[in-house]
FISEZA-437937 format. One record per residue (C-alpha): residue in one letter; z, x, y. Coordinates in steps of 0.02 Angstrom, whole numbers, plus 32768, in hexadecimal, padded with zeros to 4 digits. Example, Ala and Ser with C-alpha at 12.3 -4.5 7.8 and 13.67 -1.06 7.14 Angstrom:
// residues 2
<atom resn="a" up="8186" east="8267" north="7F1F"/>
<atom resn="s" up="8165" east="82AC" north="7FCB"/>
//
This chain:
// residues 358
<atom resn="x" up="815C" east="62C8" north="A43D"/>
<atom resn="x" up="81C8" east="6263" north="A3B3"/>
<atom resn="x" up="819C" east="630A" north="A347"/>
<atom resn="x" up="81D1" east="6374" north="A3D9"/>
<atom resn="x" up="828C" east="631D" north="A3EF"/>
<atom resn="x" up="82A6" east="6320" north="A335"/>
<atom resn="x" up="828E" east="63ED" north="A32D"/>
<atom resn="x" up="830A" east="63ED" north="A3BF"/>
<atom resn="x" up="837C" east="638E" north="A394"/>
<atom resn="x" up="838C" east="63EE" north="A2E7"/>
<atom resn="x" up="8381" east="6497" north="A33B"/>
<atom resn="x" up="8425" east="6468" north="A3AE"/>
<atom resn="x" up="8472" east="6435" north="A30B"/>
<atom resn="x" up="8466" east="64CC" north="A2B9"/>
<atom resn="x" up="8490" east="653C" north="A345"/>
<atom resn="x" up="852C" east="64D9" north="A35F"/>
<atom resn="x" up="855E" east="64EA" north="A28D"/>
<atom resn="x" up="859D" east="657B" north="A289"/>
<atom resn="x" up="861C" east="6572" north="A313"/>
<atom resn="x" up="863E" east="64BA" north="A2E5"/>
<atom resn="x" up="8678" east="64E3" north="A22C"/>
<atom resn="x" up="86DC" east="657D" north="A27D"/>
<atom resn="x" up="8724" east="650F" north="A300"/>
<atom resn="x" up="875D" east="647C" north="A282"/>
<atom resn="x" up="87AE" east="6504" north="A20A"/>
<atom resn="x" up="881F" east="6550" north="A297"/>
<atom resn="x" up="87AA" east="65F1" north="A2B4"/>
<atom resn="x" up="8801" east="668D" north="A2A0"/>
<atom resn="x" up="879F" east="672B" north="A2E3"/>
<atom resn="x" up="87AA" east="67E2" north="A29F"/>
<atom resn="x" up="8756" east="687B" north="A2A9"/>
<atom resn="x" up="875A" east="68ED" north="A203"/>
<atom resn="x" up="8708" east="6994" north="A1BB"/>
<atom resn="x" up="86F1" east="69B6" north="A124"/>
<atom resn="x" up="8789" east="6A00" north="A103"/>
<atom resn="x" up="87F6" east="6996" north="A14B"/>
<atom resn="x" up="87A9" east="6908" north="A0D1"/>
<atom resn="x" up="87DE" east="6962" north="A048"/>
<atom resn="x" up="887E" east="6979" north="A085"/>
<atom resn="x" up="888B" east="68C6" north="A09E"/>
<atom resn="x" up="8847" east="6897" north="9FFF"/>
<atom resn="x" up="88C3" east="6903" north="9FAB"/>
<atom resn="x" up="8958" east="68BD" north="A002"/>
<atom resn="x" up="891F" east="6803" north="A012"/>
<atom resn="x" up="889B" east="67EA" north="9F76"/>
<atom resn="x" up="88F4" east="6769" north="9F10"/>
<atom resn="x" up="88B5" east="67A4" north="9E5B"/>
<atom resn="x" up="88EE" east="685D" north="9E82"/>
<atom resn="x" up="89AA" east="680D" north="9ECA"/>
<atom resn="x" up="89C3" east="67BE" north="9E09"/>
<atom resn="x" up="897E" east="6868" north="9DC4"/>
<atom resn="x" up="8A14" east="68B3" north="9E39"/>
<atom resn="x" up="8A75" east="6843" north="9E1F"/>
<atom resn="x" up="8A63" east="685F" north="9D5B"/>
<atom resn="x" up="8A84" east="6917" north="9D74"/>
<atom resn="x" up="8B1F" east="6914" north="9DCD"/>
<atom resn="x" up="8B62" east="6887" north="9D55"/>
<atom resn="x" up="8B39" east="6912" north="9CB1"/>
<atom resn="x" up="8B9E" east="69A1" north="9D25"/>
<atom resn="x" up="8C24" east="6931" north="9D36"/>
<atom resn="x" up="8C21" east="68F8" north="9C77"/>
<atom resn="x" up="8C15" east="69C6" north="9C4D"/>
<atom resn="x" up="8CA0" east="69FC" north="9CB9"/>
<atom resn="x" up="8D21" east="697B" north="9C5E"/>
<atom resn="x" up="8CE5" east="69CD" north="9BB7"/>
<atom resn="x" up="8D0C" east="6A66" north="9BFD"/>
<atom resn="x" up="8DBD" east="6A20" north="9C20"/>
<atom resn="x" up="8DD0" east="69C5" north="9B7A"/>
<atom resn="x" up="8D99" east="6A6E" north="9B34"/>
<atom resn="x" up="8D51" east="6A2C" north="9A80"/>
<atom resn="x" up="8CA9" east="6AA3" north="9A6A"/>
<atom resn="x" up="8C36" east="6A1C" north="9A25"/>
<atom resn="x" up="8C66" east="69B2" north="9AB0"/>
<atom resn="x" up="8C32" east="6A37" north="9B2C"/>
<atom resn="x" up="8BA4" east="6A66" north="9ABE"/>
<atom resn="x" up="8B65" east="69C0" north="9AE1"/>
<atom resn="x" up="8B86" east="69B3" north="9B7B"/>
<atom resn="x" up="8B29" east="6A48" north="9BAD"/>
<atom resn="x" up="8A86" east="6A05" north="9B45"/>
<atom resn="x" up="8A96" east="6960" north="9BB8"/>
<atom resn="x" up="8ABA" east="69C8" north="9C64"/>
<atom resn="x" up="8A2F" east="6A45" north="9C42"/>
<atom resn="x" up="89B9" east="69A4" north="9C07"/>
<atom resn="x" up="89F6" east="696D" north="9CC0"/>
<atom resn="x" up="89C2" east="69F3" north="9D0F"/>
<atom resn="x" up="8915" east="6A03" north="9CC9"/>
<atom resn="x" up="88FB" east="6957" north="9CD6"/>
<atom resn="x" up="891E" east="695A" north="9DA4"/>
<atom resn="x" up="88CF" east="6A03" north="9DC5"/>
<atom resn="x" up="882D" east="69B2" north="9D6D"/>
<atom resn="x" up="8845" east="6921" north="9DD8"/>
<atom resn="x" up="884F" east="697D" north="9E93"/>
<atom resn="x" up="87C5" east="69CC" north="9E50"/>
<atom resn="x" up="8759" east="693F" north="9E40"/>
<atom resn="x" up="8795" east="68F2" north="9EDB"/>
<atom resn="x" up="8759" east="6994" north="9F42"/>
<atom resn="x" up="86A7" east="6971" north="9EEE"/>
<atom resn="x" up="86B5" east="68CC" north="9EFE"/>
<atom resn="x" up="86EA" east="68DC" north="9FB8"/>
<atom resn="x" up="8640" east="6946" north="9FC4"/>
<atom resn="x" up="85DD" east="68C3" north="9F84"/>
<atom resn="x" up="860E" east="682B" north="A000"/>
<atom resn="x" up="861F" east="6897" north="A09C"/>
<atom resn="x" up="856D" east="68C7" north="A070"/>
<atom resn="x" up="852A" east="6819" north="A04D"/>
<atom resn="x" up="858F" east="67E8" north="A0F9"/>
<atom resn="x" up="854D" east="686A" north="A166"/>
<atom resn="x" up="8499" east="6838" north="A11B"/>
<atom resn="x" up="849E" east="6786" north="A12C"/>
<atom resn="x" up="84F2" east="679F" north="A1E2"/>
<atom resn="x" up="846F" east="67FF" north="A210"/>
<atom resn="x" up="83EF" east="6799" north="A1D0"/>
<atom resn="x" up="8430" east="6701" north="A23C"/>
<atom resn="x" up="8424" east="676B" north="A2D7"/>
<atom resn="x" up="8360" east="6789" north="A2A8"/>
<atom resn="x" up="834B" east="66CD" north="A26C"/>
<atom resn="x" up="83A5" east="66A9" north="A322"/>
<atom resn="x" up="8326" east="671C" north="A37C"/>
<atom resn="x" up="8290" east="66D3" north="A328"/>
<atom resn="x" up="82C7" east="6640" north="A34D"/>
<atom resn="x" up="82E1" east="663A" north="A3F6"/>
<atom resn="x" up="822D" east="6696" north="A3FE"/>
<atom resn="x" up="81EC" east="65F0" north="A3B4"/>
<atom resn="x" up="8229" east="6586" north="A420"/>
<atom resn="x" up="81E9" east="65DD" north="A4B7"/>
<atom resn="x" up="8150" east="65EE" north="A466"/>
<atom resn="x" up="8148" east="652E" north="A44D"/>
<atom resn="x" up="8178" east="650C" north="A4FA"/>
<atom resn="x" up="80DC" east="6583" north="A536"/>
<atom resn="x" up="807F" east="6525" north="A4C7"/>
<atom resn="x" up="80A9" east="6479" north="A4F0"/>
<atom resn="x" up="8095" east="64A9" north="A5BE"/>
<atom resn="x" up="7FF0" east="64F0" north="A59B"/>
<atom resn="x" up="7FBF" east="645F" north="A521"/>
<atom resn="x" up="7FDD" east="63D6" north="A5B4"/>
<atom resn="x" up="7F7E" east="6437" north="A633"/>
<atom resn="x" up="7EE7" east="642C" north="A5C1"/>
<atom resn="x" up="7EE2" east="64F6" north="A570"/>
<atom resn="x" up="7F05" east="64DB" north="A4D0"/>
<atom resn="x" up="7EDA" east="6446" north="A442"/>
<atom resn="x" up="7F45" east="63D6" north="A3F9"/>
<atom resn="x" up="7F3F" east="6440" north="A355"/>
<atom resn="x" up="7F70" east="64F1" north="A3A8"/>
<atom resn="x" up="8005" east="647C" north="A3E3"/>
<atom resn="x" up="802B" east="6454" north="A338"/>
<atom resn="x" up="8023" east="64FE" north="A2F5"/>
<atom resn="x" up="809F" east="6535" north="A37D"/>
<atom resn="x" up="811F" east="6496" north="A338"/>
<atom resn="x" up="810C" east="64C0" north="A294"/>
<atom resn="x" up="8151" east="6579" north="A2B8"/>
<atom resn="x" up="81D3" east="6537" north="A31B"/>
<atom resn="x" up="8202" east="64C4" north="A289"/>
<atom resn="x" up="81F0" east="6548" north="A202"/>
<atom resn="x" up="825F" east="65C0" north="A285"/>
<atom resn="x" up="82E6" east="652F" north="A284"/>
<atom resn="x" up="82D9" east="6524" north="A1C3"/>
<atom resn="x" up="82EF" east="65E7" north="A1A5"/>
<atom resn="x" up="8381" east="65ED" north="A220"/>
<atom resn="x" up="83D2" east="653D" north="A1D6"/>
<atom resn="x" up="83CF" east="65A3" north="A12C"/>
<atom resn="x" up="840E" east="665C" north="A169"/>
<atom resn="x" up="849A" east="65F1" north="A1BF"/>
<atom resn="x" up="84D7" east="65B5" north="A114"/>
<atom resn="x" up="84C3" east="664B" north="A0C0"/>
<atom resn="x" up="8523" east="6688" north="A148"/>
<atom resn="x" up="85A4" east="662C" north="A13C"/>
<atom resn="x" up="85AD" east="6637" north="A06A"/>
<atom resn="x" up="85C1" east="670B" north="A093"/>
<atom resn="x" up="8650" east="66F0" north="A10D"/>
<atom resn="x" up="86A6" east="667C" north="A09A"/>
<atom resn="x" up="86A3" east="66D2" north="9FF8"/>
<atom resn="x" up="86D7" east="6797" north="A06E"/>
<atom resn="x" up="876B" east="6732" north="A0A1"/>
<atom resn="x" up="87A3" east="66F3" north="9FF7"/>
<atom resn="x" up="8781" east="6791" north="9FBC"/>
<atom resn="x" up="87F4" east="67FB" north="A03D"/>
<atom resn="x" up="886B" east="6756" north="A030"/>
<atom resn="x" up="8851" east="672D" north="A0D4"/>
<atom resn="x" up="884F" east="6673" north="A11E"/>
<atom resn="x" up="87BD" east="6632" north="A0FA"/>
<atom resn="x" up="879A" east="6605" north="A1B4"/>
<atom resn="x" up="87A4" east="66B6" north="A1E3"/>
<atom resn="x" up="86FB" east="66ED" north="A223"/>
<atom resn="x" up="86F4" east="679E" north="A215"/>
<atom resn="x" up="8693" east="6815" north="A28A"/>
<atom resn="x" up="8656" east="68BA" north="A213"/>
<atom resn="x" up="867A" east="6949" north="A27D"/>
<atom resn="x" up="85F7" east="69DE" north="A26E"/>
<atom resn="x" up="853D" east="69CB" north="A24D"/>
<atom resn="x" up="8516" east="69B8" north="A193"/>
<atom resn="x" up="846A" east="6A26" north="A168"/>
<atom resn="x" up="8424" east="6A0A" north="A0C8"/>
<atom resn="x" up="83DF" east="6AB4" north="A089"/>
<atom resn="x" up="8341" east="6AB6" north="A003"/>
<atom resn="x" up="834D" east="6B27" north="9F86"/>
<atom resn="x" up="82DF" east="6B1D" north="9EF6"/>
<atom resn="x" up="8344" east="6B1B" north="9E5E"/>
<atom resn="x" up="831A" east="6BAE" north="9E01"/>
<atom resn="x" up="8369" east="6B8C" north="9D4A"/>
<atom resn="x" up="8300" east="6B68" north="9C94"/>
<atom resn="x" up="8334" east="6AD3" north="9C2F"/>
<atom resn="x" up="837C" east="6B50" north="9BB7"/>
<atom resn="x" up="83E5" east="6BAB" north="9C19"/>
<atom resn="x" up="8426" east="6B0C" north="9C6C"/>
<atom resn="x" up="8465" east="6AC0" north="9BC3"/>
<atom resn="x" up="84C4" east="6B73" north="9B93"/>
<atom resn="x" up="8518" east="6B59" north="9C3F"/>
<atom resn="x" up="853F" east="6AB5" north="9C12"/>
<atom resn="x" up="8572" east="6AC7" north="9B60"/>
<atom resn="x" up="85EA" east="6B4A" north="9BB3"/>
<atom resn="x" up="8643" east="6AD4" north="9C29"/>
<atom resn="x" up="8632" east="6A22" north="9BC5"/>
<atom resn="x" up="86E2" east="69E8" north="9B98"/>
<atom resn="x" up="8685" east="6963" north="9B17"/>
<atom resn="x" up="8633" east="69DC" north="9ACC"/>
<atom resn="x" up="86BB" east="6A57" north="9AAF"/>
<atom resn="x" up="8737" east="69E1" north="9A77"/>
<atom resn="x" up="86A5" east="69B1" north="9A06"/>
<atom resn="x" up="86A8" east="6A6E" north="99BB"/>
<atom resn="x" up="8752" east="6A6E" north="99B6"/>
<atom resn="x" up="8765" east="69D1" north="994F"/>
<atom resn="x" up="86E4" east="6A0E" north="98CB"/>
<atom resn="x" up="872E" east="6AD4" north="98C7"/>
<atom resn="x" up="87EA" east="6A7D" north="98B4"/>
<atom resn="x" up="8793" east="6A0A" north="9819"/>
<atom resn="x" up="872C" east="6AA1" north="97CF"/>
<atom resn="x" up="87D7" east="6AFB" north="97CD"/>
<atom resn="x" up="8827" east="6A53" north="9793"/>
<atom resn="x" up="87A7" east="6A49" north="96EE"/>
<atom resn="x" up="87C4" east="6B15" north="96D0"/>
<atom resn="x" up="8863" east="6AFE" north="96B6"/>
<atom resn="x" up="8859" east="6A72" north="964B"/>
<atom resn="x" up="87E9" east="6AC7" north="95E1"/>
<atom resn="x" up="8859" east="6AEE" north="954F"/>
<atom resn="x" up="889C" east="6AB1" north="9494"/>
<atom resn="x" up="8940" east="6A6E" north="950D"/>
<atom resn="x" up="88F1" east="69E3" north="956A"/>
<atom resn="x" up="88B2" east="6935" north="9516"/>
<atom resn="x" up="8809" east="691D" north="950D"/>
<atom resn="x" up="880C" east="6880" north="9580"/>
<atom resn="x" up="886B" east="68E1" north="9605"/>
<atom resn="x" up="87EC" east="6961" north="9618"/>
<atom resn="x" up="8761" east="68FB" north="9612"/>
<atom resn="x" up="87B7" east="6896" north="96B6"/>
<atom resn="x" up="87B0" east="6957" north="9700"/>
<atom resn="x" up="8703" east="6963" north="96C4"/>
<atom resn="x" up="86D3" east="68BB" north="9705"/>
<atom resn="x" up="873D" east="68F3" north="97BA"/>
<atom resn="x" up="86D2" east="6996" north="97BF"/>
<atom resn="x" up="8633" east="694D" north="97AD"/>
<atom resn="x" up="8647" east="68C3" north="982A"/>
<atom resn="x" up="8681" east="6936" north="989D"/>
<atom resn="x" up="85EC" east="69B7" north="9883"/>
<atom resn="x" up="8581" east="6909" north="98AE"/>
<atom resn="x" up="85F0" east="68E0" north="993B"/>
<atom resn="x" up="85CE" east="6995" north="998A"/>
<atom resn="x" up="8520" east="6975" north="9975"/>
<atom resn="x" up="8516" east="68E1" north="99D5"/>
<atom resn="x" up="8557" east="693D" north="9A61"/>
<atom resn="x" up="84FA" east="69BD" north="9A5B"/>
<atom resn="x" up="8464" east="693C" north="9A68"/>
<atom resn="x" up="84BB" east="68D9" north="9AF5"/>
<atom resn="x" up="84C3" east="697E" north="9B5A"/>
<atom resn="x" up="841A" east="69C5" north="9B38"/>
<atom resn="x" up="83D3" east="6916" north="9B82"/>
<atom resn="x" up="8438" east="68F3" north="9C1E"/>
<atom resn="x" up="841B" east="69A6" north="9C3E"/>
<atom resn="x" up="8370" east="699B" north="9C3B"/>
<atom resn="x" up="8365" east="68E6" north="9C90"/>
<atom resn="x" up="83E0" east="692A" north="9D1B"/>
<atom resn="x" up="834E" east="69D2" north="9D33"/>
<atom resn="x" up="82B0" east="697D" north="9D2A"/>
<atom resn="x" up="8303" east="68FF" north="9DB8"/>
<atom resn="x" up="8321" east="69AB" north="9E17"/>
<atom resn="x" up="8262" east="69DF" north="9DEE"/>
<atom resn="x" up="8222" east="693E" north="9E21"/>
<atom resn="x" up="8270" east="6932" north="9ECA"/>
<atom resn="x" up="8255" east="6A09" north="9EF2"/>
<atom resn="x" up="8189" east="69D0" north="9ED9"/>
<atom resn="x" up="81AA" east="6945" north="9F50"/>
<atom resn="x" up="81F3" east="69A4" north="9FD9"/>
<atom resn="x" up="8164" east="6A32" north="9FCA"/>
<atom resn="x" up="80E1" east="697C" north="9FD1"/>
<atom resn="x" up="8148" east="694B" north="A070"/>
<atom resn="x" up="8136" east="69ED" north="A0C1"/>
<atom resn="x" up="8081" east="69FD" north="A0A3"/>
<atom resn="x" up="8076" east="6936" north="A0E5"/>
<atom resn="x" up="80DD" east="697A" north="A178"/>
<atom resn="x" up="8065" east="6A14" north="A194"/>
<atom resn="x" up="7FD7" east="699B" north="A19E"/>
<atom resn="x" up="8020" east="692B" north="A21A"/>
<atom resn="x" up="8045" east="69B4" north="A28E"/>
<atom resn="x" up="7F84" east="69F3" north="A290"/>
<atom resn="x" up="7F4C" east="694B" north="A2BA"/>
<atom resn="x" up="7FB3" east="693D" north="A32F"/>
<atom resn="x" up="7F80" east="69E1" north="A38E"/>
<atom resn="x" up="7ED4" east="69B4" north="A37F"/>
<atom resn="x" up="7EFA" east="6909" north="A3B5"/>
<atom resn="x" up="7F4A" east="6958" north="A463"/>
<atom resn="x" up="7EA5" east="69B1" north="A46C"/>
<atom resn="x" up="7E4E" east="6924" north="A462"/>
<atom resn="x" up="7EA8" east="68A9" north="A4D9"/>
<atom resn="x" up="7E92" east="6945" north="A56E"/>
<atom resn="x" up="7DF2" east="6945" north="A545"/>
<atom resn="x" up="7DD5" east="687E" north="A559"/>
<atom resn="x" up="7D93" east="6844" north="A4A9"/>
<atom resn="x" up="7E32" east="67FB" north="A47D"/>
<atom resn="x" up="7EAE" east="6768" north="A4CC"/>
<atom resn="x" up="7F5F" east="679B" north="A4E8"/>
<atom resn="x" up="7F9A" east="671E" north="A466"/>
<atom resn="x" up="7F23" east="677D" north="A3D0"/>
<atom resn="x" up="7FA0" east="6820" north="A40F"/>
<atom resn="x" up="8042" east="67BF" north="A400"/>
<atom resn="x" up="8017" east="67A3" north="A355"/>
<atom resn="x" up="7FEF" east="6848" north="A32C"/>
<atom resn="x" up="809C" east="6879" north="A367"/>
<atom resn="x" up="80E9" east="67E8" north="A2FA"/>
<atom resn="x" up="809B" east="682A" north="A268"/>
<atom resn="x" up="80DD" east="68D0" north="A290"/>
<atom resn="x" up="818D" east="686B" north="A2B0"/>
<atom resn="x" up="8176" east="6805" north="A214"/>
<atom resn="x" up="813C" east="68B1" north="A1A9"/>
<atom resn="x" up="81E2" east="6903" north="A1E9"/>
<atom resn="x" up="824E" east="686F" north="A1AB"/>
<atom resn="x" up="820A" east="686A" north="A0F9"/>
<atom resn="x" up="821D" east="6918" north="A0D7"/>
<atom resn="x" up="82E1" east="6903" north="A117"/>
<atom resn="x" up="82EC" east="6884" north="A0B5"/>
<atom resn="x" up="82A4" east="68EE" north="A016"/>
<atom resn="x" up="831D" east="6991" north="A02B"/>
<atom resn="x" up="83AF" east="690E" north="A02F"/>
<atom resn="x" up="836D" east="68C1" north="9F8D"/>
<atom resn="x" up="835B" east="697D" north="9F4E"/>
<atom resn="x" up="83FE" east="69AB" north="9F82"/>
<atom resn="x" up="845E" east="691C" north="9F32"/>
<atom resn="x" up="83F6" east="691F" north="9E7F"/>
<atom resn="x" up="8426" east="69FC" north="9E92"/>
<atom resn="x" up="84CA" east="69BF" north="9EC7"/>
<atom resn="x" up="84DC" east="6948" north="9E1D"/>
<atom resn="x" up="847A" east="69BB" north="9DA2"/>
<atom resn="x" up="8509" east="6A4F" north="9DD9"/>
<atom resn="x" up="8589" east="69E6" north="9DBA"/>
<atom resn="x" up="8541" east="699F" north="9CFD"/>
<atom resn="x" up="8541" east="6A5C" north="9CCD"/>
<atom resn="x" up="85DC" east="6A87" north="9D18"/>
<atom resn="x" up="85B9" east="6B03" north="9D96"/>
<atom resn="x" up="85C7" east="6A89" north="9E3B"/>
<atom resn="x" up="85B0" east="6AEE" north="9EE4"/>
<atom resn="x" up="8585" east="6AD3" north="9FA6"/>
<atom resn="x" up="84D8" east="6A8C" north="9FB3"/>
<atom resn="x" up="84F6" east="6A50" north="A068"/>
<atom resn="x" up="8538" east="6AB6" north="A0FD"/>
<atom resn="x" up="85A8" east="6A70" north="A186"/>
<atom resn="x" up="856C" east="6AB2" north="A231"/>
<atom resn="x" up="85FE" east="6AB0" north="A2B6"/>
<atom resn="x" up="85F3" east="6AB5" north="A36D"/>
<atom resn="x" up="864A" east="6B6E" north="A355"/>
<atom resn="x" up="85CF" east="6BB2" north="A2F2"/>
//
């Protein structure tokens, strides 16, 4: 019984978290798309409002050089406002993906707390089944204990999805710049589509040597020195001075190197992370496959009388449980496609947003 209060008295705890940490922080409520995060991001992300606000301080510094009307001035001007410009455009870019990455993880984790709520309350009805049929003399003191221990593992899953809850919502609102109160209601529902990536270590790094800004500033630092030491090369320069452009050439050719090396193994790291999870997901849907045969055969069985009604309702958790771990596998295989796009620089949708309009 003492065992008994104590799982209560955590579950009402943890149901009541949530709303508590909400309630102390002045809860604000909002419903978003996708979309319209990104639109908030972009006006309210406090990283991209210094990149703005560096941008429109360069205009202003180009357009009095335009007044003054000294060339190098405005030369240099221009350098800084186009520098600006890059620099913020690179920026709302990486918000947007960003923005992808935390509505995703949000969605997920919400969703996950509404399972982790569902199982949970199964648990405890199951307990209280348990416990009425244990004091009328059905069941044993162990298949009692089994039932708690469910219950408490139940509790202990939905304890945990609560914080990581929580975490999601926090770090979406920083993100957009909202108040960090805000809980946000994602508009839509978010389907993770698998799709096998179908891409060779190979051809991955040439996409990625392509689009690495380290690695082409790395080629550009070693073609500038080769042309550097070319030049040099003649009866004009001091011997000392062109073995400095020697000595800048061949630290650069090492330099470009090391990139090269850096790329070729987060490349293949970030693909054989994709390749792990893709085999998981096929394991989970063969796991899943299996569940749902049992369970058909279990149905036969229980109309034909060999087995109890409690032998089917596990059957059907297994299915349950089967269904859950492969979820949980195409989300893991959608955010390792999701990174490993992005470390090659070729990021795209790996998610779709399913409306009540569609």
């Amino acid at each position: 019984m003492r065992k008994w209060q104590l799982v209560f008295s955590i579950v009402v705890s943890v149901i009541l978290s949530f709303n508590a940490f909400a309630a102390a922080t002045e809860q604000i409520n909002m419903t978003l798309s996708f979309s319209e995060a990104v639109a908030t991001a972009i006006e309210h992300n406090l990283d991209l409002k210094l990149s703005r606000l560096n941008l429109e301080n360069a205009q202003k510094n180009y357009d009095r050089a335009v007044v003054v009307g000294d060339e190098d001035e405005i030369e240099a001007a221009q350098e800084a406002l186009d520098k600006a410009f890059a620099d913020y455009e690179s920026a709302k870019e990486n918000l947007i993906l960003n923005v992808e990455t935390r509505y995703m993880d949000l969605f997920s984790a919400q969703e996950r707390l509404e399972e982790q709520k569902a199982a949970l309350a199964d648990a405890e009805r199951r307990y209280e089944l348990e416990k009425a049929r244990y004091q009328v003399g059905l069941i044993s003191a162990l298949d009692l204990e089994k039932a708690t221990n469910t219950f408490f593992s139940a509790t202990n899953s939905y304890n945990n999805q609560v914080s990581t809850t929580q975490t999601s919502q926090l770090r979406f609102n920083e993100l957009l710049g909202l108040p960090l109160s805000t809980v946000v209601t994602l508009q839509g529902e978010l389907k993770a589509v698998f799709s096998p990536l179908k891409m060779t270590l190979e051809e991955a790094i040439a996409i990625a040597r392509e689009n690495s800004e380290a690695y082409a500033q790395a080629l550009e630092a070693l073609e500038t020195a080769e042309a550097n030491a070319a030049a040099g090369n003649n009866e004009f320069t001091p011997l000392a001075e062109y073995e400095k452009l020697l000595f800048e050439q061949e630290k650069a050719a090492i330099n470009l190197a090391k990139a090269e090396q850096k790329l070729y193994f987060d490349v293949r790291s970030s693909l054989i992370t994709v390749q792990q999870r893709e085999v998981t997901v096929e394991l989970r849907q063969r796991e899943l496959s299996v569940a749902e045969t049992n369970y058909k055969a279990a149905q036969v069985q229980f109309n034909a009388g060999t087995i109890s009604e409690e032998t089917l309702q596990e059957r059907a958790d297994a299915v349950e449980s089967a269904q859950q771990a492969l979820d949980a596998a195409i989300w893991d295989h959608v955010n390792a496609k999701r990174d490993f796009l992005r470390l090659i620089g070729t990021p795209e949708p790996v998610w779709t947003v399913e409306t009540d309009d569609d």
